[in-house]
C-alpha positions as a printed NumPy array, in Angstrom:
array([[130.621, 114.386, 133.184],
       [127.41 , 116.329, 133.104],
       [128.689, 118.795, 130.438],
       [128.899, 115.146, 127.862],
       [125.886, 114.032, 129.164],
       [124.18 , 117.202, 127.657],
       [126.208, 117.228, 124.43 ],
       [124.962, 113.997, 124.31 ],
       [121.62 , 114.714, 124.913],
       [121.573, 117.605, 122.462],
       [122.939, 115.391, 120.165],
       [120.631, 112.272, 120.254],
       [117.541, 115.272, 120.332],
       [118.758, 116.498, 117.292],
       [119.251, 113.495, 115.319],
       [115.484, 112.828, 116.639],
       [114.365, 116.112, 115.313],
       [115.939, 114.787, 112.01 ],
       [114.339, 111.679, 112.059],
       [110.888, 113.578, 112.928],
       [111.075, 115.899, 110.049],
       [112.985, 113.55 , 107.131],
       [111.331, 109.788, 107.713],
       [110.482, 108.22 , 104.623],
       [112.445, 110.913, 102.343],
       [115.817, 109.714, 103.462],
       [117.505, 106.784, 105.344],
       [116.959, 107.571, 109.163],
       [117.638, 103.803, 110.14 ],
       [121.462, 101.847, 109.904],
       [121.369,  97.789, 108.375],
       [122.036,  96.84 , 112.322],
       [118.583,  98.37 , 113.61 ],
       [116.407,  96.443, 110.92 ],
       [115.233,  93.396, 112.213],
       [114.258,  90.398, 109.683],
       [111.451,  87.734, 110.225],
       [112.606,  84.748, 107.578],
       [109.854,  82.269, 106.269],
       [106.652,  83.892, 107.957],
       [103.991,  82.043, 106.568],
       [101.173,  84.121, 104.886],
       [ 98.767,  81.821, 103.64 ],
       [ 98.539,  78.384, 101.698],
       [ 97.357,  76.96 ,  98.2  ],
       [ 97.547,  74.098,  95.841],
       [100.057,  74.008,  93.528],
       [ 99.77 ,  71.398,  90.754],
       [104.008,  71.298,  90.454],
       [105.172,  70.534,  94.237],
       [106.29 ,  67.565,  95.139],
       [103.885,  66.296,  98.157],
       [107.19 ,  64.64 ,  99.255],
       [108.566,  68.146,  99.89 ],
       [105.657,  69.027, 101.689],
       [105.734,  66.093, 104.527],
       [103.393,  64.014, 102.121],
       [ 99.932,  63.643, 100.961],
       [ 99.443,  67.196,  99.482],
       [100.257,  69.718,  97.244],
       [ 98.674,  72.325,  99.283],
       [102.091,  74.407,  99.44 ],
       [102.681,  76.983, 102.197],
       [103.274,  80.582, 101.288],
       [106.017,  82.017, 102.87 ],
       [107.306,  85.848, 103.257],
       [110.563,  87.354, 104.749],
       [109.683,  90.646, 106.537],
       [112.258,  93.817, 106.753],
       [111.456,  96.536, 109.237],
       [113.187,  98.965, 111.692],
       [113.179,  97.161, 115.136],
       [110.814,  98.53 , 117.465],
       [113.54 ,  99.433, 119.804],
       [114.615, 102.599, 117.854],
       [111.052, 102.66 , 115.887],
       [108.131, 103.329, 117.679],
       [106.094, 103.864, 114.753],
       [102.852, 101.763, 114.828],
       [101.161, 102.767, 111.427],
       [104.034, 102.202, 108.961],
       [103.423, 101.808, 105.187],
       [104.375,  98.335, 103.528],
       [105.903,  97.818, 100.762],
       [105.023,  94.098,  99.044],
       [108.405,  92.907,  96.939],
       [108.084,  90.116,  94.151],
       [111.317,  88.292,  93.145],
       [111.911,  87.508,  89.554],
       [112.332,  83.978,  88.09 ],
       [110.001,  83.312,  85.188],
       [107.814,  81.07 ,  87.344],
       [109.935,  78.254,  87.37 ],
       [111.835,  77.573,  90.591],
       [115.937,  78.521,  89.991],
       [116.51 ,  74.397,  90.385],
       [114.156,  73.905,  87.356],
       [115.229,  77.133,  85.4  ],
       [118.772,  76.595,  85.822],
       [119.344,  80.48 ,  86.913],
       [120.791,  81.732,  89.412],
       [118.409,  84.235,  90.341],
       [114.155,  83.244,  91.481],
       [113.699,  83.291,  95.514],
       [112.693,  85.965,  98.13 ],
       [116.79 ,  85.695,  98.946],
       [118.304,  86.636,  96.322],
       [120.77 ,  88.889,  96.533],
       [119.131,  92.058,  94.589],
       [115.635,  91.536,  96.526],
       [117.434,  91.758,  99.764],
       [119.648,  94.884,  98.832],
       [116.302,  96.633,  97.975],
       [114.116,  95.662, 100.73 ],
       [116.652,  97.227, 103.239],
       [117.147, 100.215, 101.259],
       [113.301, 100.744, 102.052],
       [113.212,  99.843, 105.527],
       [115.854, 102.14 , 105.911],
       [113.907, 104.716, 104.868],
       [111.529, 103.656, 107.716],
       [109.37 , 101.186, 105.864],
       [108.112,  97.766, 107.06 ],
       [109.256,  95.411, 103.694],
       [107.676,  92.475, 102.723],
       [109.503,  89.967, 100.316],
       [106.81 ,  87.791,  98.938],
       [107.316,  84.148,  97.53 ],
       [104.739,  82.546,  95.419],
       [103.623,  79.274,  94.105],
       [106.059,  78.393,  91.244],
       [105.693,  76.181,  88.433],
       [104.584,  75.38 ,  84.82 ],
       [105.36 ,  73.37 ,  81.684],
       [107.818,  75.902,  79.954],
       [109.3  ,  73.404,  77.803],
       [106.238,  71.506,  76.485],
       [106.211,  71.439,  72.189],
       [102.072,  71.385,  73.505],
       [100.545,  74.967,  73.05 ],
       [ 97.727,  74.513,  75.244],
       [100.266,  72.962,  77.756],
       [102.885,  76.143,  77.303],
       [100.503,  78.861,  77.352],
       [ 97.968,  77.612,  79.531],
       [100.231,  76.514,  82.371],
       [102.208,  79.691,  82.03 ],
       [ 98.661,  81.784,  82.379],
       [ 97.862,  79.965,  85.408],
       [101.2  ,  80.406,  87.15 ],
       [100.83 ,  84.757,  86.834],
       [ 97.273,  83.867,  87.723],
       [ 98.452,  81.883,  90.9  ],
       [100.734,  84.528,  91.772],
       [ 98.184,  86.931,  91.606],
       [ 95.983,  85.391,  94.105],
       [ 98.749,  84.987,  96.3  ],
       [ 99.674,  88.483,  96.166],
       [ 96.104,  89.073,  96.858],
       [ 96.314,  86.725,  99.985],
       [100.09 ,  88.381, 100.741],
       [ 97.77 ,  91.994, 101.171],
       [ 95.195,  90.259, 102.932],
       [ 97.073,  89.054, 105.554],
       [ 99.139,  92.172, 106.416],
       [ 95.32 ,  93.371, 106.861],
       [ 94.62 ,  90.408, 109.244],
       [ 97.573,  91.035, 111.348],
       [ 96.113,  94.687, 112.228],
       [ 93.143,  93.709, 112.633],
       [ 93.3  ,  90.61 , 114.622],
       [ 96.682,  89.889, 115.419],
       [ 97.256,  92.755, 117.636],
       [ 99.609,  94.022, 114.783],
       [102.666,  92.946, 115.612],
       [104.921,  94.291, 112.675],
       [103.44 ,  98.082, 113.748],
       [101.924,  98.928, 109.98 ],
       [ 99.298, 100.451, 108.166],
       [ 98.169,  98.473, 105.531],
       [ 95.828, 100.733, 103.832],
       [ 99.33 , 102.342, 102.746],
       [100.492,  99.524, 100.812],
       [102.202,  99.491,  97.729],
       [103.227,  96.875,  95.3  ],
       [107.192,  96.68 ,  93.753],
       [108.2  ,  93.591,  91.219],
       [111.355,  92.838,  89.42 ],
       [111.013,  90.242,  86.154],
       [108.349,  88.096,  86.258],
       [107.323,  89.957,  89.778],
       [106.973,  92.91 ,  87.38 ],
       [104.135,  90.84 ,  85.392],
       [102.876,  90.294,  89.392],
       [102.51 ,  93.89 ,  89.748],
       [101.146,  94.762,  86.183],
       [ 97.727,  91.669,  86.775],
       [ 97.412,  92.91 ,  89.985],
       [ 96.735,  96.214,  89.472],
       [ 94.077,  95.323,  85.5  ],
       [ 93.431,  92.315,  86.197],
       [ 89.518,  92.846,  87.499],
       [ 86.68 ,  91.218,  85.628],
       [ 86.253,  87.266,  84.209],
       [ 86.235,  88.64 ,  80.143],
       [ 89.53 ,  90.047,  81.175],
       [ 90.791,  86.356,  81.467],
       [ 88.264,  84.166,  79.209],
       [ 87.545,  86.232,  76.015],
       [ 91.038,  86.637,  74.464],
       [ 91.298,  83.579,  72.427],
       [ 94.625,  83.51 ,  73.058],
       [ 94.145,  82.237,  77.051],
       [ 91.562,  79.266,  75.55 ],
       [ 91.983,  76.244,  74.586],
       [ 92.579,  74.536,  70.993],
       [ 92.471,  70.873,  72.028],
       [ 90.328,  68.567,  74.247],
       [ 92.838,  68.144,  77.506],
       [ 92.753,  71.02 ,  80.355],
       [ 96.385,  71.924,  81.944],
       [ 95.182,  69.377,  84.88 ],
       [ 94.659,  66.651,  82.594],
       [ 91.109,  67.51 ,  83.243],
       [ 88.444,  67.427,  79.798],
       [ 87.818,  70.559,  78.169],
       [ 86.063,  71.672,  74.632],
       [ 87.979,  73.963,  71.857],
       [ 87.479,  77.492,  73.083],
       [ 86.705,  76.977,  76.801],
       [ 89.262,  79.34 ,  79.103],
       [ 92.249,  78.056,  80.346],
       [ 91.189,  80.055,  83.884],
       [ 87.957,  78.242,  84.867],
       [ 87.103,  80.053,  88.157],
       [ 84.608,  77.208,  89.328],
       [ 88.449,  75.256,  89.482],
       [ 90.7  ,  77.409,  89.968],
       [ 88.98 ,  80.768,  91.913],
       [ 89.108,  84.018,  90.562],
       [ 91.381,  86.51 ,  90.246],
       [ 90.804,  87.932,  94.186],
       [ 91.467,  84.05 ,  95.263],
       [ 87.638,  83.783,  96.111],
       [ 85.457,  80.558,  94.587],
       [ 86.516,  77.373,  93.218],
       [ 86.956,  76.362,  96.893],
       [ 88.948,  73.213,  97.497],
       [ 87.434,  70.333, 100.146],
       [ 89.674,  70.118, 103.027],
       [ 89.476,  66.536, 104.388],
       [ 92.551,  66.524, 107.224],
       [ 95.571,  67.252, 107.549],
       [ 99.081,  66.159, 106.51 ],
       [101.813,  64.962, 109.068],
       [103.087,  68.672, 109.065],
       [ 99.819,  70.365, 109.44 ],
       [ 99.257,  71.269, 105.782],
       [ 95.333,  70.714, 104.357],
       [ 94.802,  67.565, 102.491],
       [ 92.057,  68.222, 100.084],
       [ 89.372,  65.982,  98.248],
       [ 90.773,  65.714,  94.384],
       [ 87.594,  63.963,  93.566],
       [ 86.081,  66.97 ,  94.025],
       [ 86.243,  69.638,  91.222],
       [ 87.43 ,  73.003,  93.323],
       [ 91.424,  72.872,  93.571],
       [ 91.507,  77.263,  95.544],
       [ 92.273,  77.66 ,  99.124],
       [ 90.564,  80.716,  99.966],
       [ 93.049,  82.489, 102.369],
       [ 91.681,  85.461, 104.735],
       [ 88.379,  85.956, 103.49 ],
       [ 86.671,  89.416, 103.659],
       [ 89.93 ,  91.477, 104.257],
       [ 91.099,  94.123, 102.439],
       [ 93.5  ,  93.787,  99.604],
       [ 93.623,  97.315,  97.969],
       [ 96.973,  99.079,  97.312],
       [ 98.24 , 102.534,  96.505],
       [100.58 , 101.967,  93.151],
       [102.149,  99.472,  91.706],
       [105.882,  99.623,  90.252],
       [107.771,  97.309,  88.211],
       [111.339,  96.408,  86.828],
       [110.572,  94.167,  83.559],
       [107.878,  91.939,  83.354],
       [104.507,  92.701,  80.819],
       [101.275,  92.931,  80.885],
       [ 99.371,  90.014,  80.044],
       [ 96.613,  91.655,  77.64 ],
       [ 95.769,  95.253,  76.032],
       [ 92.543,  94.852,  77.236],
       [ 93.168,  94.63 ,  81.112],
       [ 94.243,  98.253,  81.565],
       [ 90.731, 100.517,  82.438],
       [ 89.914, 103.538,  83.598],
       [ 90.123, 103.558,  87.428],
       [ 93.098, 101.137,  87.845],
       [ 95.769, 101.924,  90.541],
       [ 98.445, 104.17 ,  89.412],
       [101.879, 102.536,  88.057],
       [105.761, 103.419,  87.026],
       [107.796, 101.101,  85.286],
       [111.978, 100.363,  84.358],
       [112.225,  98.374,  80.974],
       [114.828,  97.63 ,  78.99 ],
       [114.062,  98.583,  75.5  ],
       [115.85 ,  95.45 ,  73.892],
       [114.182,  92.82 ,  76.705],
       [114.138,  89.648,  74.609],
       [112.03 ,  87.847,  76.677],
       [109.735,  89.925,  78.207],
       [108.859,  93.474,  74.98 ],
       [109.06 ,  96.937,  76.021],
       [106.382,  97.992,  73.39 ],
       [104.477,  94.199,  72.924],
       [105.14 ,  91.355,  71.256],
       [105.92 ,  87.591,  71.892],
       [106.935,  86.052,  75.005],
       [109.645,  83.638,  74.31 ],
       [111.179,  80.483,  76.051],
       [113.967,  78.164,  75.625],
       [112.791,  74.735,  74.675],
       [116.721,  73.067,  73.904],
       [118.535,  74.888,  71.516],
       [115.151,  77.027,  70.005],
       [112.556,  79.532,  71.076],
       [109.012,  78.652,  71.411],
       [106.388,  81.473,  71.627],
       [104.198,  81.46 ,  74.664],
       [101.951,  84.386,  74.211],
       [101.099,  87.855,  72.916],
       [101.817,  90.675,  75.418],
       [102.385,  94.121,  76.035],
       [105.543,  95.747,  77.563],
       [105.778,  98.477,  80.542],
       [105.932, 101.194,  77.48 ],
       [102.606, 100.528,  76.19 ],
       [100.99 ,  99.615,  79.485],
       [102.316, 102.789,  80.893],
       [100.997, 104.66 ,  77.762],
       [ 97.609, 103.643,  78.106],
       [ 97.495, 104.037,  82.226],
       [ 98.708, 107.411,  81.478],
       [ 95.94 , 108.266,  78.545],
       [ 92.987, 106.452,  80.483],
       [ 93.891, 109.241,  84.05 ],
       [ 95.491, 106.29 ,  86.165],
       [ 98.865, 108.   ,  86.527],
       [ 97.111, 112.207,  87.131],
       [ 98.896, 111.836,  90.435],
       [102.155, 111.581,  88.727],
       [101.125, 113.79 ,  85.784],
       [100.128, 116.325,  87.669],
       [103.059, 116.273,  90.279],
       [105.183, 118.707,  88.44 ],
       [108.04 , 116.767,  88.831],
       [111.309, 118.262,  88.046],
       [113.64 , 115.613,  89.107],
       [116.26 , 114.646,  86.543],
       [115.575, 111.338,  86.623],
       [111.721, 111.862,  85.618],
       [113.146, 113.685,  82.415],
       [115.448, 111.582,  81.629],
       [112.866, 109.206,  81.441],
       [110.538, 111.443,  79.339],
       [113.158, 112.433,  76.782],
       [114.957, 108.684,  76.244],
       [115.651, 107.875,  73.057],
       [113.573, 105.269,  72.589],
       [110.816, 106.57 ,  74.645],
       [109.132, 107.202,  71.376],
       [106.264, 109.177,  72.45 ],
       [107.742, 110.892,  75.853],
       [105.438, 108.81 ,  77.964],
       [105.983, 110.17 ,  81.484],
       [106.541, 107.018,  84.132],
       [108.613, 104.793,  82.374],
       [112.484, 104.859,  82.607],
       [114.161, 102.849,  79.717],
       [117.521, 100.814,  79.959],
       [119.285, 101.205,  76.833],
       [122.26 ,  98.128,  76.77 ],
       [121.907,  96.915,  73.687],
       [122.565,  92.95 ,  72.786],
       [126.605,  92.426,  72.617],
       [125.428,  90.385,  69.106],
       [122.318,  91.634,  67.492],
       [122.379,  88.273,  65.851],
       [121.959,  86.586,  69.05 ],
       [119.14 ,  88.845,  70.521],
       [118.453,  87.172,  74.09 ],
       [122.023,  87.6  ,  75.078],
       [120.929,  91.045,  76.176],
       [122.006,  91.896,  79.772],
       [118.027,  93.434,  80.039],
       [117.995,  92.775,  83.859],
       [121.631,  94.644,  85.291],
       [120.539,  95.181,  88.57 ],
       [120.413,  91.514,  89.185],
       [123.409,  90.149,  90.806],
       [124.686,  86.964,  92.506],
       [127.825,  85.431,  94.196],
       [130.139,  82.939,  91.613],
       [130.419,  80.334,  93.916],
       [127.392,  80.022,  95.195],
       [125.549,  79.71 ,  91.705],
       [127.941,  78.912,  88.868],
       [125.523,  77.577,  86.256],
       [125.411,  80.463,  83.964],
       [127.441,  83.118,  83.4  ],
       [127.181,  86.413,  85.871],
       [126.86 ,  89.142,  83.345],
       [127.022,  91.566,  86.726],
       [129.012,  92.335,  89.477],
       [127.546,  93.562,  92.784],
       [128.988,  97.173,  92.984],
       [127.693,  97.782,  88.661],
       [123.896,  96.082,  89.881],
       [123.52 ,  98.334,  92.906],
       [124.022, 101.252,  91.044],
       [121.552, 100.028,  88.841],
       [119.095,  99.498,  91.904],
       [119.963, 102.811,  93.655],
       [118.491, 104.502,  89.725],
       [115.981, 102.203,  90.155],
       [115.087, 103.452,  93.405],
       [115.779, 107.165,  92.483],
       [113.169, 106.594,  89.921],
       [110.416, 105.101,  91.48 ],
       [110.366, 106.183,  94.928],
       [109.265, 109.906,  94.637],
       [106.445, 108.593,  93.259],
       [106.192, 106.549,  95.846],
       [106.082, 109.2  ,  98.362],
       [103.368, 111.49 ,  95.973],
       [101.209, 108.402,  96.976],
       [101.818, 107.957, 100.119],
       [101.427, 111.935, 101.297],
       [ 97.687, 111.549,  98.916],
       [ 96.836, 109.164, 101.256],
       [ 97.654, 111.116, 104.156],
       [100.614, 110.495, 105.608],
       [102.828, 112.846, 106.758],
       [106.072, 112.868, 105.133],
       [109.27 , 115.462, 105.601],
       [107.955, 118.826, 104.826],
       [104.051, 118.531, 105.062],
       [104.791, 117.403, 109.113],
       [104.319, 120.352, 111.623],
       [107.729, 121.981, 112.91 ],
       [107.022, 120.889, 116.311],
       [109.192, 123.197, 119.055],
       [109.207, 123.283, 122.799],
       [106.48 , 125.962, 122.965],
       [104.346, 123.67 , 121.297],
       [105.164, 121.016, 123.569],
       [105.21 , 121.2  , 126.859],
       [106.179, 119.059, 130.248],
       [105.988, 120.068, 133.279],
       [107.128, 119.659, 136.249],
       [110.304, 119.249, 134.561],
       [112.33 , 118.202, 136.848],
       [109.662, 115.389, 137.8  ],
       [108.892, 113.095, 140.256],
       [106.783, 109.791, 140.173],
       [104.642, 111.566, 137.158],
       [104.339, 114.57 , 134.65 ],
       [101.94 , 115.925, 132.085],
       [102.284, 116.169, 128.181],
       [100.618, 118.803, 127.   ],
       [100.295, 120.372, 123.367],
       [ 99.859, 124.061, 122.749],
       [ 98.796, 126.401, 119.89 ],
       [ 98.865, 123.787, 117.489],
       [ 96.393, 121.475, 115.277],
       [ 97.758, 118.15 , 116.318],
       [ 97.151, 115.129, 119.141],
       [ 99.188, 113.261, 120.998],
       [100.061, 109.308, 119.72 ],
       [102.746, 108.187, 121.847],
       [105.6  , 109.457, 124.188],
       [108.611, 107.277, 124.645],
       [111.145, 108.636, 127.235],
       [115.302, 106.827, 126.533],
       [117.837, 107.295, 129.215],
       [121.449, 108.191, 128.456],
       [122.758, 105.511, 126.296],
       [119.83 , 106.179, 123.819],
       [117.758, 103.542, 124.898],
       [114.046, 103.699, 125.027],
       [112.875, 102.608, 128.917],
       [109.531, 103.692, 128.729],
       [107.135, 103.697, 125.577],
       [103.544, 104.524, 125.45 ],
       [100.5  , 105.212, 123.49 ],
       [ 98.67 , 108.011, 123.955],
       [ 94.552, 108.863, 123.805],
       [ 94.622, 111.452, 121.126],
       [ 93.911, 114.223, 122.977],
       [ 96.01 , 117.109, 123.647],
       [ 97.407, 116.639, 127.229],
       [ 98.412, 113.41 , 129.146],
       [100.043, 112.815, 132.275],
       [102.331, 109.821, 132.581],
       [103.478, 107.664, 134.96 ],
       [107.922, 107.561, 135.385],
       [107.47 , 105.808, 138.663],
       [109.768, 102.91 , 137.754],
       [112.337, 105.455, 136.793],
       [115.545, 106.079, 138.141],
       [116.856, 109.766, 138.523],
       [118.75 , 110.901, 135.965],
       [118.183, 113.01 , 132.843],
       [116.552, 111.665, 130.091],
       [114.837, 112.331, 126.757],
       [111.328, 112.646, 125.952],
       [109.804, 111.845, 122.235],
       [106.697, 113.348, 121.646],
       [104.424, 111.873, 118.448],
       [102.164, 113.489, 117.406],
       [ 99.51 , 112.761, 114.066],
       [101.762, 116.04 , 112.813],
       [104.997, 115.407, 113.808],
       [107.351, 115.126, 116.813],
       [109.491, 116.49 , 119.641],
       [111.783, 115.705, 121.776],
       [112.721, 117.421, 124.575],
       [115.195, 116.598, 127.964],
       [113.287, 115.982, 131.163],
       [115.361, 115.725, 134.843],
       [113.879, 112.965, 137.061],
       [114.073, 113.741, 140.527]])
């Protein structure tokens, strides 16, 4: 028996030692030790298209929800984990209004890749956000004006998404055990156009100059009065871009506890988490557009993009949104595709990090040297399927990592199957997340190589064996202690602590039983783990 016990013991220390070393680069978690939190509410905002019905009555103030993915705590003892914020696709429409089969923090492909992150040791958030606009209206200033509100909407609620994750470390004890200054932003379709405002969108010209986002008649998209020329984003109604101003009057409450606000008042914004950070890292996208050439400056947050070159709906280079209205198209607005905003982030010295990464993996130059990749812009990755009919141009598969069950959606056709999309996703992810990681380790955190080679010179317990206490103590080494957490036997953690940051600590094993068990050092460099006998 004692001669398993210490295979088993060496065993469990060296997949620990693994796990030290290779977190973040490769999957050190399973599927059964990530825990998810479904329909965590993150904040709340009016939304001209919900039914107050829906909503327990009396308001349209909807709630914002969020589905979080994360190792459990039991095998992850990791309090200052980077997030990564996920935006489902959808065109803005909700999939019972659309008629797709795809547009919800479920779906099938936003799950797959939220678990391939927290795999990697990442706490995942899959973001919903308010829905809605008048796709099929023969009404310009209706079409484009609602459809410009709903990215603008989503942008403030990715905004307010950031914001809380701050609010939960800072005042909520932070129960999901992250660090939210490491935060990046991922979208897929019309989370891709998410990503893409988020990261330009900065300044009021930005969203009232283009003539193209003002109005040509006398009715505003609420039904409110408006002159030729004024901006379809009026900030005094609506807030800006951060989700500050335009404040709505909250006057009760709704049998459910939702806000009921004063409509005879002009402000329809719920400001959500005021004062809180909402800065992120990158940005990355699968599809989407950006909503104007001029939103891109100098100084915006670094971003990589997957496009398919023959996108009907949403350009690679720029061009014309289209939507379905019966059996036509209708143009919504001008826009410009992940090629050209990737283009100009790369010219204006938003992407150096990337630039100047040296990057030699073959995915980066395949990339570079695609076909239609015109100019070899570095950070974009270009799908190449091609329309079945040129003739019939929006029959192009341009999203193949999307994929959904036949009999649980069976109102259009599945152009994938799950095995072909996750191959798709697993490029996708091949693509984008050394980047990823060239971010992250900027910002200081220690990932695979760059952590210290911690070894049992450098960390040191004694009296080993122990009885009722012993003392942690680092040697000939830059680091400080974090946390210790001791598991018996079966693997399972019995004692977890955090540490003072110094370099010695004696702890108390008191309630322990004798036995041998292991001890996992963190440090800020890396970790250890070493056996310990309990008298």
């Amino acid at each position: 028996m004692k001669k398993n016990v210490t295979l088993f013991l060496a065993a469990v220390c060296m997949a620990f030692q693994v796990n030290a070393q290779w977190r973040y680069t490769t999957e050190v978690f399973t599927d059964a030790e990530i825990d998810v939190q479904s329909n965590v509410p993150y904040g709340v905002n009016f939304n001209p298209y919900v039914d107050p019905a829906m909503l327990g009555g009396q308001t349209q103030m909807q709630p914002l929800m969020c589905d979080i993915y994360a190792p459990s705590f039991n095998v992850d003892t990791d309090s200052n984990r980077p997030v990564v914020v996920y935006f489902h696709t959808g065109s803005f429409l909700p999939p019972s209004v659309s008629g797709g089969c795809v547009g919800t923090k479920e779906d099938p492909t936003v799950e797959y890749m939220c678990r391939k992150l927290a795999r990697h040791g990442f706490v995942v958030v899959s973001a919903t956000y308010r829905l809605g606009w008048l796709a099929n209206s023969t009404d310009l200033d209706l079409r484009r004006g609602t459809n410009l509100l709903a990215v603008y909407y989503s942008i403030q609620d990715a905004k307010t998404a950031v914001r809380y994750l701050n609010a939960t470390k800072l005042g909520l004890g932070n129960p999901y055990g992250i660090d939210p200054s490491k935060t990046i932003l991922m979208g897929q379709g019309s989370g891709g156009y998410i990503t893409f405002g988020y990261a330009s969108i900065d300044d009021y010209d930005e969203v009232a100059n283009p003539v193209k986002f003002q109005y040509q008649g006398s009715t505003g998209i609420l039904g409110q009065p408006v002159s030729p020329g004024d901006p379809y984003i009026d900030t005094a109604l609506f807030g800006d871009w951060d989700g500050y101003g335009g404040a709505a009057t909250v006057i009760g409450q709704n049998p459910v506890g939702l806000p009921i606000i004063d409509t005879n008042d002009y402000g329809r914004n719920y400001i959500n988490h005021p004062g809180l950070p909402d800065n992120v890292l990158m940005v990355a996208n699968m599809g989407g557009a950006l909503g104007d050439s001029a939103w891109i400056e100098a100084g915006d947050v670094p971003m990589v993009s997957v496009h398919s070159k023959f996108d009907f709906f949403a350009p690679y280079e720029e061009g014309m949104v289209q939507v379905p209205v019966g059996n036509q198209f209708f143009p919504v607005v001008y826009v410009n595709g992940s090629h050209w905003a990737v283009t100009r982030a790369n010219a204006l010295g938003n992407n150096d990090i990337f630039l100047n990464a040296g990057y030699t993996d073959p995915l980066w130059q395949k990339g570079i040297n695609n076909i239609y990749n015109t100019n070899k812009a570095p950070g974009i990755y270009t799908i190449n399927i091609k329309p079945a009919n040129a003739q019939k141009p929006w029959e192009v598969n341009n999203a193949p990592w999307d994929f959904w069950s036949d009999t649980t959606c069976t109102s259009t056709g599945n152009p994938n199957k799950e095995y072909f999309s996750q191959l798709y996703i697993d490029t996708v992810f091949q693509y984008i997340y050394p980047r990823m990681l060239t971010v992250l380790k900027a910002s200081g955190l220690p990932i695979g190589v760059e952590e210290v080679a911690l070894n049992n010179g450098n960390v040191k317990l004694y009296p080993n064996p122990a009885n009722g206490t012993f003392t942690i103590q680092l040697n000939n080494v830059d680091a400080v202690l974090e946390s210790v957490t001791i598991l018996d036997i079966t693997g399972k953690a019995v004692l977890s602590k955090s540490l003072n940051s110094t370099n010695e600590e004696k702890v108390d094993i008191n309630n322990l039983s004798a036995g041998m068990y292991l001890v996992k050092v963190k440090t800020d460099k890396g970790e250890n783990i070493q056996k310990l006998s309990i008298k």
